[in-house]
C-alpha positions in Angstrom: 127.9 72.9 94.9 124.3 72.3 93.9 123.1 68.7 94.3 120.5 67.0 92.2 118.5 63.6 93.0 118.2 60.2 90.8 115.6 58.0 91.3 116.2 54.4 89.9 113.2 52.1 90.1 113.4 48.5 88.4 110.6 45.9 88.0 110.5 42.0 88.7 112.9 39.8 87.3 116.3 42.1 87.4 118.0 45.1 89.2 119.5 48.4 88.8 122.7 49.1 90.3 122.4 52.0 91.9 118.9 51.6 92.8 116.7 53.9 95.0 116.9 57.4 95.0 121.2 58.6 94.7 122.1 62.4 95.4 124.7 63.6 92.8 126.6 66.8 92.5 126.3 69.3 89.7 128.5 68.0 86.8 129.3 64.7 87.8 128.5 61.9 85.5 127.0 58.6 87.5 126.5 55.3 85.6 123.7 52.7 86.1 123.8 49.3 85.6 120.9 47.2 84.8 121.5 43.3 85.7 118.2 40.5 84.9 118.3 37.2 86.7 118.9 34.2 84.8 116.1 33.5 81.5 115.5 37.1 81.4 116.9 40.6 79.7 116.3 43.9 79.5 112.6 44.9 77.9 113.1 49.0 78.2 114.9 51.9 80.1 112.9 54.8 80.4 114.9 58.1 81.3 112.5 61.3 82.5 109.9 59.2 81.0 111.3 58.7 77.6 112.6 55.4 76.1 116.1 54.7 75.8 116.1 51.7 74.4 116.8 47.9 75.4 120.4 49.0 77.2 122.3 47.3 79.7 123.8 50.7 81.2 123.3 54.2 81.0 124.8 57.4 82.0 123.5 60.6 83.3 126.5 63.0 81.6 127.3 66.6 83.6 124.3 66.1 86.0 122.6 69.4 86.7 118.6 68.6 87.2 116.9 65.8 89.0 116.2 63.1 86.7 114.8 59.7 87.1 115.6 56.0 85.5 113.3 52.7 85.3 114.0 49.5 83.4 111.5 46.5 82.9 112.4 43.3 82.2 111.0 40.2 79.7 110.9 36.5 80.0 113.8 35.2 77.1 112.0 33.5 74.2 114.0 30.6 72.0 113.7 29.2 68.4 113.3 25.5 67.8 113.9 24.6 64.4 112.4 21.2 63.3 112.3 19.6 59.9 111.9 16.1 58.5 113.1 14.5 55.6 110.2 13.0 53.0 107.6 9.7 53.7 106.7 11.5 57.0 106.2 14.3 59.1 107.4 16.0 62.2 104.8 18.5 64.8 105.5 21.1 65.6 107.1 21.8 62.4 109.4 24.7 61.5 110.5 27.4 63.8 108.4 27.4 67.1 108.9 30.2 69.8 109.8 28.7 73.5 109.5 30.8 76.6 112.2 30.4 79.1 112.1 27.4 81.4 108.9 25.8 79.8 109.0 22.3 77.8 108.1 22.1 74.0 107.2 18.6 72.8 108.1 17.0 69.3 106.1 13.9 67.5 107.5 12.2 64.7 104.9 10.6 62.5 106.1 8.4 59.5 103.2 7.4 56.8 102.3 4.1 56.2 105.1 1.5 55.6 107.7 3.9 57.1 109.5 4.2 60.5 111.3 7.1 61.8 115.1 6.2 61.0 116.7 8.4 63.3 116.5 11.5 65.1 119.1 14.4 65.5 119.2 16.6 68.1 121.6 19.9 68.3 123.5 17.9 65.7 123.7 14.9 67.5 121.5 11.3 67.2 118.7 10.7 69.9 118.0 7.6 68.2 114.9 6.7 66.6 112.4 7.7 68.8 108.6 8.9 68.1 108.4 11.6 70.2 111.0 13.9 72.5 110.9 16.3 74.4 113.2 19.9 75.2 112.7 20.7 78.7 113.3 24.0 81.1 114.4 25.3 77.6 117.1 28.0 78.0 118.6 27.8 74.8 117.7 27.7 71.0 117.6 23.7 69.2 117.6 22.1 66.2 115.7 19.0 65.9 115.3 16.7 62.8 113.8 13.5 61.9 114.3 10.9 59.0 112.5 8.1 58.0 113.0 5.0 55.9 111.1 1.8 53.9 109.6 -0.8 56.4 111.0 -4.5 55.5 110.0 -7.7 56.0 111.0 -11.2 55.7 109.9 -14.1 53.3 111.2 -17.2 54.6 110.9 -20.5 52.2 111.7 -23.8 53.0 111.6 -27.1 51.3 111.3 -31.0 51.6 113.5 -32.9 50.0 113.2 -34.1 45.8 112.9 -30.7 44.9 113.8 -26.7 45.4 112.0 -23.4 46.2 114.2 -20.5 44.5 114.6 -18.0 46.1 115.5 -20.2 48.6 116.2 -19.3 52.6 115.7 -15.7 53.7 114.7 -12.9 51.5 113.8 -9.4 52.4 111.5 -7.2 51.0 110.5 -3.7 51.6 107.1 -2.2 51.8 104.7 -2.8 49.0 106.8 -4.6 47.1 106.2 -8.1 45.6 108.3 -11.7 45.7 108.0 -14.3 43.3 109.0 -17.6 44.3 109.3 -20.6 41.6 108.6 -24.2 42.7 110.9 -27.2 41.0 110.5 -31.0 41.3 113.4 -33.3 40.8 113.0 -35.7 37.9 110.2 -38.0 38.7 108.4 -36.2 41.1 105.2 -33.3 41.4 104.6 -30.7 43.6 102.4 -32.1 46.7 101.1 -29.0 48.2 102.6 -25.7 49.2 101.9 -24.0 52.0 102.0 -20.3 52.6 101.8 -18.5 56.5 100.1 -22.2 58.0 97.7 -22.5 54.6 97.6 -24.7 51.7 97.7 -22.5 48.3 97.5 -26.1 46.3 100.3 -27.8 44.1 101.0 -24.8 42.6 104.5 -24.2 40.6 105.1 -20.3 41.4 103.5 -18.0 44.0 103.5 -14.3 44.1 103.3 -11.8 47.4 101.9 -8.7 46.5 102.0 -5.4 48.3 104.1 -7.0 51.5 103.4 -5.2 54.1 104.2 -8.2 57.1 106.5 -10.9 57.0 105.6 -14.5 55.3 106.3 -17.7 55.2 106.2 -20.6 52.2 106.8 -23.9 52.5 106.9 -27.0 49.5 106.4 -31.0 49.7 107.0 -33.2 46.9 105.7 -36.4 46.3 107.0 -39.5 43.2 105.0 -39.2 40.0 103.5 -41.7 38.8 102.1 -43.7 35.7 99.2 -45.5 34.5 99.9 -49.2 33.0 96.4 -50.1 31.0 96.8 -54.3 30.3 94.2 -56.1 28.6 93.9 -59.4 26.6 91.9 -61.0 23.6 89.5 -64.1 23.7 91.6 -67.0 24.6 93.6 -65.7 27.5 94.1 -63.2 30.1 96.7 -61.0 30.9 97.7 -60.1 34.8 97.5 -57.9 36.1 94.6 -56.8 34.2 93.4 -53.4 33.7 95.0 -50.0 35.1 97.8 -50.2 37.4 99.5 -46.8 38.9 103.3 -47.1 39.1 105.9 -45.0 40.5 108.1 -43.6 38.0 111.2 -45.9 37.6 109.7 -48.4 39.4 108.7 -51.9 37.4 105.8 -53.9 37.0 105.7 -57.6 35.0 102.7 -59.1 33.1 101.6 -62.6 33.3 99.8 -63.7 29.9 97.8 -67.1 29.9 
């Protein structure tokens, strides 16, 4: 029976199964296998120096002439999706290529007054971290990032005859504004209010504006108090005698002579 050689060549990165050079016999029907290692598949297969296609196997049907069989092989690439919800931004964004085995790093950037909220990875949370990183990729991801209003705290105290409202802890998001109203008891005025270590004056309301850090405000009261103006015709006197400051509800007595 006649007898007809195969030649079966490979490149890096993968075999061929049988490789080398195989007799066969007139009419028989061999089968080649073509196997990558690990992060790689098949590029081509070129049979008597024509392209077959991207296959895995191939066989030589009814042998009878010589023929010859070569594969290459190529690196697998991988998608990484990234998107990010509004008030910032994820880089790379969209869908970015990854070879094999290499690392592809992710920044999250909020804009100003945001954070990053959390971050999900492959459908589950990473936290909220600014940056991550895939590494010896060997699979496709998914990575998204959300973001959400800075806040801060107001804190306002006060002494006693009188009331700050709101009173205590309030918190207020990012460029927002507070308004805090100042109220002496019966009898008394506003001393001074202080706001993050500084006098503002005896002022009865004070406005934050465009928060963007937390604050402290702080009131004193003191008694009120009124002006008692005594004086006398010829012939006399009165005493005391001019302008006298008293407290409200307090008392004061006159003397006349």
């Amino acid at each position: 029976i006649n007898t007809y050689t195969i030649v079966a060549t490979t490149g890096a990165h993968g075999s061929i199964s049988p490789a080398g050079t195989s007799t066969v016999s007139y009419g028989y029907n061999p089968v080649y296998t073509m196997t990558p290692i690990t992060g790689y598949h098949v590029g081509n297969v070129v049979v008597d120096g024509a392209s077959v296609g991207a296959v895995t196997s191939y066989t030589f049907s009814s042998v009878s002439a010589s023929h010859t069989i070569s594969v290459a092989y190529e690196v697998n690439h991988y998608n990484i999706v990234s998107t990010s919800g509004a008030n910032g931004t994820i880089s790379p964004a969209g869908t970015t290529s990854v070879i094999f085995g290499t690392s592809q790093a992710y920044v999250m950037s909020p804009t100003t007054g945001y954070h990053v909220a959390d971050v999900v990875v492959d459908g589950s949370s990473v936290g909220a971290v600014t940056s991550y990183t895939f590494s010896s990729v060997s699979a496709a991801h998914t990575i998204s990032v959300s973001f959400a209003i800075n806040t801060f705290n107001i804190v306002a105290s006060s002494g006693a005859h009188g009331g700050i409202s709101p009173s205590g802890t309030t918190v207020v998001s990012y460029g927002g504004s507070q308004t805090y109203t100042i109220t002496p008891d019966a009898g008394y005025l506003v001393s001074s209010v202080s706001v993050d270590g500084f006098g503002v004056g005896a002022v009865t309301t004070y406005t934050f504006s465009s928060v963007s850090s937390n604050h402290t405000i702080s009131v004193s009261f003191i008694p009120n108090s009124n002006t008692i103006v005594a004086s006398s015709a010829a012939h006399g006197t009165i005493s005391p005698t001019g302008s006298t400051i008293v407290s409200y509800g307090g008392s004061q007595t006159y003397s006349m002579t």
